[in-house]
PDB file of N, CA, C and O in Angstrom, chain B, residues numbered from 101:
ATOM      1  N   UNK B 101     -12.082  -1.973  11.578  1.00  0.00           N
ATOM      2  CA  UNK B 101     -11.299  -1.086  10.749  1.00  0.00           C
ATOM      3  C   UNK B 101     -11.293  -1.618   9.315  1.00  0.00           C
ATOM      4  O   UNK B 101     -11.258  -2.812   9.018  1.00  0.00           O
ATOM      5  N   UNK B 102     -11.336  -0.438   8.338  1.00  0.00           N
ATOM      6  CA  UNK B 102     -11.544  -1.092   7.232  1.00  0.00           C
ATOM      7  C   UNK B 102     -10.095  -1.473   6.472  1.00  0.00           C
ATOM      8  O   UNK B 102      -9.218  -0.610   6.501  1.00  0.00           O
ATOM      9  N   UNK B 103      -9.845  -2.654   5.840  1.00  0.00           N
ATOM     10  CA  UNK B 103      -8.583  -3.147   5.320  1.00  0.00           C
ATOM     11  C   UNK B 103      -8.641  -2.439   3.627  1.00  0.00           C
ATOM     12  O   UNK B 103      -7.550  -2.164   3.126  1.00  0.00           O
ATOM     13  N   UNK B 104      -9.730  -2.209   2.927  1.00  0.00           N
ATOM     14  CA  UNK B 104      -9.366  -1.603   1.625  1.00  0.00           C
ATOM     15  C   UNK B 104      -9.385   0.006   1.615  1.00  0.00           C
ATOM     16  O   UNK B 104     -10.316   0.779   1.837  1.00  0.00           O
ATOM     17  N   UNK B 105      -8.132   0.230   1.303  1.00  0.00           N
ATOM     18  CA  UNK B 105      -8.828   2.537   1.834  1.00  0.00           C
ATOM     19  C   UNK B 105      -8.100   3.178   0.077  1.00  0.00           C
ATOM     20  O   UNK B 105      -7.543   2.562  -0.831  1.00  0.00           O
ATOM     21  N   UNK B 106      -8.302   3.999   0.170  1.00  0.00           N
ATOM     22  CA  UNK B 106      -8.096   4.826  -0.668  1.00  0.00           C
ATOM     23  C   UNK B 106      -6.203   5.351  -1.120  1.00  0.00           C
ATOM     24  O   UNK B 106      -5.491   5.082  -0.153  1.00  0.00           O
ATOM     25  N   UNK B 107      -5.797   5.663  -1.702  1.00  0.00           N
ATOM     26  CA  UNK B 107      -4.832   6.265  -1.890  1.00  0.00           C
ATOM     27  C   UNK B 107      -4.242   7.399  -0.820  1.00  0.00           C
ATOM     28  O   UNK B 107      -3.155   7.668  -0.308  1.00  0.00           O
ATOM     29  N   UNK B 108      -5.758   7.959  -0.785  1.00  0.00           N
ATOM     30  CA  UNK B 108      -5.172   9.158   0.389  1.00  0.00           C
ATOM     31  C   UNK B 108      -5.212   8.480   1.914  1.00  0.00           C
ATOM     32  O   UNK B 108      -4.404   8.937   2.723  1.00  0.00           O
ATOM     33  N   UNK B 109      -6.206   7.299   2.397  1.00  0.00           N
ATOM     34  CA  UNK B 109      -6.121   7.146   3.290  1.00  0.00           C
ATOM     35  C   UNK B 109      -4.899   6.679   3.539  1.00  0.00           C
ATOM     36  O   UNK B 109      -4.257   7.122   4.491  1.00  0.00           O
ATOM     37  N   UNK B 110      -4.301   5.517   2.547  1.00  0.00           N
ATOM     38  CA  UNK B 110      -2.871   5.193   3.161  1.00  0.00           C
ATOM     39  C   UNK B 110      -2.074   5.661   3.210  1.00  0.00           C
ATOM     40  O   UNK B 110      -0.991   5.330   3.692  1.00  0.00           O
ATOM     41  N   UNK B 111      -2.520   6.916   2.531  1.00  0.00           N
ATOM     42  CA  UNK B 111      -1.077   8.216   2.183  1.00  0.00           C
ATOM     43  C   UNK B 111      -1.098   8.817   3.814  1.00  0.00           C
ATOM     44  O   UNK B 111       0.018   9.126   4.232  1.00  0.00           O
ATOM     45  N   UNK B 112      -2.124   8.990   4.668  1.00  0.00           N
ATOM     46  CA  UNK B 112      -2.489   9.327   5.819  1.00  0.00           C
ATOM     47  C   UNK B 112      -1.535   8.322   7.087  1.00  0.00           C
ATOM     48  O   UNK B 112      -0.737   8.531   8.000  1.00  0.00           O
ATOM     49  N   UNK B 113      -2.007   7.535   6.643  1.00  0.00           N
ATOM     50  CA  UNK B 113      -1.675   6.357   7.815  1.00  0.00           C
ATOM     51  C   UNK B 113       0.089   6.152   7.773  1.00  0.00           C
ATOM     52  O   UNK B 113       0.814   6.120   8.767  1.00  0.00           O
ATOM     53  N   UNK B 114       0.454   6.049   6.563  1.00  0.00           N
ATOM     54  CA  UNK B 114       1.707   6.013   6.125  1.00  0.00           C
ATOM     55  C   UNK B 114       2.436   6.860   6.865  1.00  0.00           C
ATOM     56  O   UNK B 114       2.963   6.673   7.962  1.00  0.00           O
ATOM     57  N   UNK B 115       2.422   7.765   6.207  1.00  0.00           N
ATOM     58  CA  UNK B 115       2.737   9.317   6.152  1.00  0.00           C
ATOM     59  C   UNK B 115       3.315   9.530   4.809  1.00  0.00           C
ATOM     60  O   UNK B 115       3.899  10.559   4.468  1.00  0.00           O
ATOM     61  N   UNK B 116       3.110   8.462   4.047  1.00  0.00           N
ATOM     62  CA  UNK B 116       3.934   8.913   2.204  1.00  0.00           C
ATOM     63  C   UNK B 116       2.888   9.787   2.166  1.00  0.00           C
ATOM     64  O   UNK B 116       1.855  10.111   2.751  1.00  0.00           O
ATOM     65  N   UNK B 117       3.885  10.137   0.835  1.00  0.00           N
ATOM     66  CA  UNK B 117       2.856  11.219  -0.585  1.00  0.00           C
ATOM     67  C   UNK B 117       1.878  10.115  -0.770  1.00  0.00           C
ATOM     68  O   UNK B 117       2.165   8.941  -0.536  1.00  0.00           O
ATOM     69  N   UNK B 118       0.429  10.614  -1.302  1.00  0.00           N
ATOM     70  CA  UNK B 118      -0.483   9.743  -1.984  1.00  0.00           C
ATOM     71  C   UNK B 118       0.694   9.039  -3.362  1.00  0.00           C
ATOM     72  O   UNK B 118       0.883   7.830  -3.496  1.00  0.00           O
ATOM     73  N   UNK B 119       1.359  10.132  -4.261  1.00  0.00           N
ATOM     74  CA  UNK B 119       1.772   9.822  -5.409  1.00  0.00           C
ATOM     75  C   UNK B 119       2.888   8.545  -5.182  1.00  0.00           C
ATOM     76  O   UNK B 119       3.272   7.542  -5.782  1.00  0.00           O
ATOM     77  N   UNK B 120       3.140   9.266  -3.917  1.00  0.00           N
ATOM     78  CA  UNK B 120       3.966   7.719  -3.567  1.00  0.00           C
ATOM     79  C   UNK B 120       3.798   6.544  -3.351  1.00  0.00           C
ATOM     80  O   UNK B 120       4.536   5.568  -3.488  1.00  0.00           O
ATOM     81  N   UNK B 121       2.274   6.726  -2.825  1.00  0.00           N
ATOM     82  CA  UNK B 121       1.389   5.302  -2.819  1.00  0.00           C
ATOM     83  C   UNK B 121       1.087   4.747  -3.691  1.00  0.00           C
ATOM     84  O   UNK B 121       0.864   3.537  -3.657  1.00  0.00           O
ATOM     85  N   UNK B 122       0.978   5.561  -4.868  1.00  0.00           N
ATOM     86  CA  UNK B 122       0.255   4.990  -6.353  1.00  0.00           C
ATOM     87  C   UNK B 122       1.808   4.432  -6.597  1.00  0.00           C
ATOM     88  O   UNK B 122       1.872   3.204  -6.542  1.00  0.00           O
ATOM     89  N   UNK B 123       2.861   4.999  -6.814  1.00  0.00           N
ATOM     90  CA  UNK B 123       3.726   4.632  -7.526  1.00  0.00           C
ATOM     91  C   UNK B 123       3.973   3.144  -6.899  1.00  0.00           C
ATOM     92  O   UNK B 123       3.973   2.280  -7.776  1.00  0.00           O
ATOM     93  N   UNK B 124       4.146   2.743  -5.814  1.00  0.00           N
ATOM     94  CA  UNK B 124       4.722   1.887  -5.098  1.00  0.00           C
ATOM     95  C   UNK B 124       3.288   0.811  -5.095  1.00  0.00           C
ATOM     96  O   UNK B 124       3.400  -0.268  -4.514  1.00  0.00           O
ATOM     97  N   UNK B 125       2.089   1.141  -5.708  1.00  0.00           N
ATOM     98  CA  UNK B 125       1.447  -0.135  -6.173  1.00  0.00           C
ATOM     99  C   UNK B 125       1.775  -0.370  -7.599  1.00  0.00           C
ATOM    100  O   UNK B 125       1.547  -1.453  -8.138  1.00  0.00           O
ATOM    101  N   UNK B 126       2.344   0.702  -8.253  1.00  0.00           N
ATOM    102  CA  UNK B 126       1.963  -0.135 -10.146  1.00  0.00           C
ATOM    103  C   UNK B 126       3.576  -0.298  -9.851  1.00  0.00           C
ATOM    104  O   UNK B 126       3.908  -0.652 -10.982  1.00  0.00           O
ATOM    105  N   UNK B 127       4.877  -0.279  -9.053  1.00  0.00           N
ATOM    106  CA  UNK B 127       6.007  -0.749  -8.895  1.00  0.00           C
ATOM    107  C   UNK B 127       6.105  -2.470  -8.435  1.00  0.00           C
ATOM    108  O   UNK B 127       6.826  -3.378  -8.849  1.00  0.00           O
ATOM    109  N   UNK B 128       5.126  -2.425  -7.488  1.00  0.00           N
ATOM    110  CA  UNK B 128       4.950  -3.927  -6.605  1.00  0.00           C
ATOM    111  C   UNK B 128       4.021  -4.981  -7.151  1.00  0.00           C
ATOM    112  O   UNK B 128       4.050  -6.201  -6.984  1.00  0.00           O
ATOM    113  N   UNK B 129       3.017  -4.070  -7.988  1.00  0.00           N
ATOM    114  CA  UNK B 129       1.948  -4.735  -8.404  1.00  0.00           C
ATOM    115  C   UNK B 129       1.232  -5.095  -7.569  1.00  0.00           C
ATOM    116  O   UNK B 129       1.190  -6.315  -7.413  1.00  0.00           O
ATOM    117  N   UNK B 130       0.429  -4.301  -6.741  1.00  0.00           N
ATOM    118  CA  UNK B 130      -0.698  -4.510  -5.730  1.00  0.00           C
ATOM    119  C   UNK B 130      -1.317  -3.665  -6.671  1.00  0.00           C
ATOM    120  O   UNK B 130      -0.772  -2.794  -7.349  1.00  0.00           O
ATOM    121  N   UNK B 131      -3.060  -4.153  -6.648  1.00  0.00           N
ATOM    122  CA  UNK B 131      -3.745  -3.832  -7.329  1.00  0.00           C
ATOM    123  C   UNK B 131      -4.532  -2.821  -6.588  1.00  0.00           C
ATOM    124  O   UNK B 131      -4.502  -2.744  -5.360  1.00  0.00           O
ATOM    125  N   UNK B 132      -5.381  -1.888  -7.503  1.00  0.00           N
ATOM    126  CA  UNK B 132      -5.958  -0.383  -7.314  1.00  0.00           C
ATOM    127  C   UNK B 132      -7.566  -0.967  -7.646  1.00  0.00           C
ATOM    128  O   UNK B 132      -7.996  -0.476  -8.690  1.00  0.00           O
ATOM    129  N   UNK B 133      -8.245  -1.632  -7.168  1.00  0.00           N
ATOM    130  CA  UNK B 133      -9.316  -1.643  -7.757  1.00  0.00           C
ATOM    131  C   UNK B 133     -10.271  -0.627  -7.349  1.00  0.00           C
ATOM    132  O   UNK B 133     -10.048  -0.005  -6.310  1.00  0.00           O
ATOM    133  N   UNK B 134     -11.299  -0.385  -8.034  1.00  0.00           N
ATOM    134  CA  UNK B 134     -12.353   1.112  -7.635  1.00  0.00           C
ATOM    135  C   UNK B 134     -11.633   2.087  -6.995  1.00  0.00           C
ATOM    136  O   UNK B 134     -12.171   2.936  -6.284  1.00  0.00           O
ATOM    137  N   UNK B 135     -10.755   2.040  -7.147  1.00  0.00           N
ATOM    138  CA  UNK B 135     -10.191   3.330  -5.913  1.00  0.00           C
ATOM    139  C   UNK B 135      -9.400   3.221  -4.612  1.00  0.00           C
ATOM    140  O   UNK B 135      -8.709   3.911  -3.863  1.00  0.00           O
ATOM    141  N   UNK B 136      -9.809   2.150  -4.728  1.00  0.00           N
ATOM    142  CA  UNK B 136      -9.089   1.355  -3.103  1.00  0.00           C
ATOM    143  C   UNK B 136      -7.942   0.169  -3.269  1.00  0.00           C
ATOM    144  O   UNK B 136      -7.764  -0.479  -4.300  1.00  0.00           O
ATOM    145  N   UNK B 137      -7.251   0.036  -2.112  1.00  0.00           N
ATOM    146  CA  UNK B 137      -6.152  -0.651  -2.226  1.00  0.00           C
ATOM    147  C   UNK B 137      -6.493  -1.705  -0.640  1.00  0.00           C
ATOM    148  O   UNK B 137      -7.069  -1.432   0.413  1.00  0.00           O
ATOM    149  N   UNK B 138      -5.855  -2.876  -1.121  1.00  0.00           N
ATOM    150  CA  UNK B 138      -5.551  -3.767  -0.014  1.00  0.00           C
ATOM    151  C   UNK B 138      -4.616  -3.433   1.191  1.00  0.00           C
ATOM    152  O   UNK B 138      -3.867  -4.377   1.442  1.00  0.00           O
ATOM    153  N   UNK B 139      -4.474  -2.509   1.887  1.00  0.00           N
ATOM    154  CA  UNK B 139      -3.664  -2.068   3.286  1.00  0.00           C
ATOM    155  C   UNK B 139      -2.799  -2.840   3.773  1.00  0.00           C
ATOM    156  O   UNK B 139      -1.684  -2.509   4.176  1.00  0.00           O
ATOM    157  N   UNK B 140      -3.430  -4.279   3.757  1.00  0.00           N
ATOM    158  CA  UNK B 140      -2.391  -5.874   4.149  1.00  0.00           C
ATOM    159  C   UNK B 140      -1.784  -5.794   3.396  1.00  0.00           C
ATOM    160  O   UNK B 140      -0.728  -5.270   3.749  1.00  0.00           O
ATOM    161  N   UNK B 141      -1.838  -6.192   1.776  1.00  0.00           N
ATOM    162  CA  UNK B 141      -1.034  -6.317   0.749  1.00  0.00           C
ATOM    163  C   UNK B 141      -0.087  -5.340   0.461  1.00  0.00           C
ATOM    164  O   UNK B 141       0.998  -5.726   0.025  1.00  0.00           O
ATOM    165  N   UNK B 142      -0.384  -3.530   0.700  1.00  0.00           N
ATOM    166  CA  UNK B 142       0.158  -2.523   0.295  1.00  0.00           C
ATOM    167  C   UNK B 142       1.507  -3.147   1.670  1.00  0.00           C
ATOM    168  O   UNK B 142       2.736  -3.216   1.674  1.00  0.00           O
ATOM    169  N   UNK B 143       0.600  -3.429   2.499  1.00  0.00           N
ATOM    170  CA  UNK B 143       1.798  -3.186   3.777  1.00  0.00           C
ATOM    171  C   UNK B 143       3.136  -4.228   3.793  1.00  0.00           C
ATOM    172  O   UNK B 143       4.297  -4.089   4.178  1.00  0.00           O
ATOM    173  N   UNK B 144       2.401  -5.304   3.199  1.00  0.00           N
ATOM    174  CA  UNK B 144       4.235  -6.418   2.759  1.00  0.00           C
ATOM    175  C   UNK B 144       4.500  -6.245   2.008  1.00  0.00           C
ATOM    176  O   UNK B 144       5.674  -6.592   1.879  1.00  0.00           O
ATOM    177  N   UNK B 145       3.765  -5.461   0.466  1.00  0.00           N
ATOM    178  CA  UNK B 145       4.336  -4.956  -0.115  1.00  0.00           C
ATOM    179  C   UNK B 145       6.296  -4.289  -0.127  1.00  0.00           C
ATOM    180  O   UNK B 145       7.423  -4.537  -0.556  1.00  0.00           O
ATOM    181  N   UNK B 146       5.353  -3.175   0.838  1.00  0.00           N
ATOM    182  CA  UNK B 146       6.353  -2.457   1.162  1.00  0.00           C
ATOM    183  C   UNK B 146       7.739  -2.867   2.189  1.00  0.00           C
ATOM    184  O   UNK B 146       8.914  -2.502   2.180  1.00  0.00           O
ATOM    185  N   UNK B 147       6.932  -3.825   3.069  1.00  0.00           N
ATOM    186  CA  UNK B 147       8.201  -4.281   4.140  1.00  0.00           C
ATOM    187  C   UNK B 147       9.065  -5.623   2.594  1.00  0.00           C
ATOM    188  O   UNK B 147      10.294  -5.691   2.615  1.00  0.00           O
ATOM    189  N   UNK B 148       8.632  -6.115   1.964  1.00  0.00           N
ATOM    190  CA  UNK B 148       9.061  -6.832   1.001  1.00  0.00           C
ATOM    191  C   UNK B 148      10.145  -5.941   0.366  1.00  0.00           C
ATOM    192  O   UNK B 148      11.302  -6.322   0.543  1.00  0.00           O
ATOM    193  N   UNK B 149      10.005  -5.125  -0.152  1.00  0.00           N
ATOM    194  CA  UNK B 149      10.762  -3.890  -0.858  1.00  0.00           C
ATOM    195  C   UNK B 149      11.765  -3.131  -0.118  1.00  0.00           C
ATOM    196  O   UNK B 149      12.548  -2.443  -0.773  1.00  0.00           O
ATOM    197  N   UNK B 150      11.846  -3.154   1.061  1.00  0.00           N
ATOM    198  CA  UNK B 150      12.326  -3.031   1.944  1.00  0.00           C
ATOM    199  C   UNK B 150      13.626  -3.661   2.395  1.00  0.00           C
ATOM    200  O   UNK B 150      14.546  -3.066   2.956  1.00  0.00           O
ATOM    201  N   UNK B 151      13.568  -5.252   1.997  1.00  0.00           N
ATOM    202  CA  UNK B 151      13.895  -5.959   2.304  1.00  0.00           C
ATOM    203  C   UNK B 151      13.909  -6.520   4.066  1.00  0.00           C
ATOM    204  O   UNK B 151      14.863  -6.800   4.792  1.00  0.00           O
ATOM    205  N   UNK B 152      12.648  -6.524   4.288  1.00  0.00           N
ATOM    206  CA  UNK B 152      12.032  -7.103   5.639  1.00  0.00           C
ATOM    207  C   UNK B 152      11.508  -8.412   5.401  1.00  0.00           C
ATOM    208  O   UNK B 152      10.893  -8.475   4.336  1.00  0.00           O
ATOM    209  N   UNK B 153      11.558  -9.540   6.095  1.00  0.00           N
ATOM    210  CA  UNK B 153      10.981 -10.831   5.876  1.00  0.00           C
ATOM    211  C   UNK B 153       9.395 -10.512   6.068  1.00  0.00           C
ATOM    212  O   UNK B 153       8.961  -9.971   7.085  1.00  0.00           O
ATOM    213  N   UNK B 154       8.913 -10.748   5.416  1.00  0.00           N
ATOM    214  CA  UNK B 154       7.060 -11.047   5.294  1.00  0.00           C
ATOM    215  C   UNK B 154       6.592 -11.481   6.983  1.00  0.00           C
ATOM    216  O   UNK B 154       7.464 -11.843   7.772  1.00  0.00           O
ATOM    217  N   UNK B 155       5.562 -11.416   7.275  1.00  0.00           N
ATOM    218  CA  UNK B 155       5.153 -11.318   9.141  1.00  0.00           C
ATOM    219  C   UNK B 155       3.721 -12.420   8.013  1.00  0.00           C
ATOM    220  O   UNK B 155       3.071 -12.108   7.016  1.00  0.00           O
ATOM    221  N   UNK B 156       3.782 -13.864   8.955  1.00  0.00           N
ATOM    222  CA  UNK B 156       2.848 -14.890   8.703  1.00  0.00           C
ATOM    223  C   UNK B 156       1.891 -14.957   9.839  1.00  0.00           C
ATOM    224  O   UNK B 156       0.982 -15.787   9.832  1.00  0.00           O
TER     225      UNK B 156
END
């Protein structure tokens, strides 16, 4: 499975808005490179923001 996907893919997997995906990387600062996003990173991202302890 691939770990870097697109805006829409994680908007898919999620179930957010894509716009919500973008927002919640330039909020967290996970980076957008070519188009694609880190899925790991987007994902503690979000449990981080959350306030969920990070999974090691």
């Amino acid at each position: 499975m691939a770990n870097h996907l697109t805006p829409d893919e994680i908007s898919e997997e999620t179930g957010l808005a894509r716009e919500d995906v973008i927002r919640i990387c330039v909020e967290q600062h996970v980076p957008i490179y070519h188009g694609r996003i880190d899925k790991t990173l987007f994902e503690a991202q979000v449990r981080v923001a959350q306030g969920a302890t990070p999974k090691h």
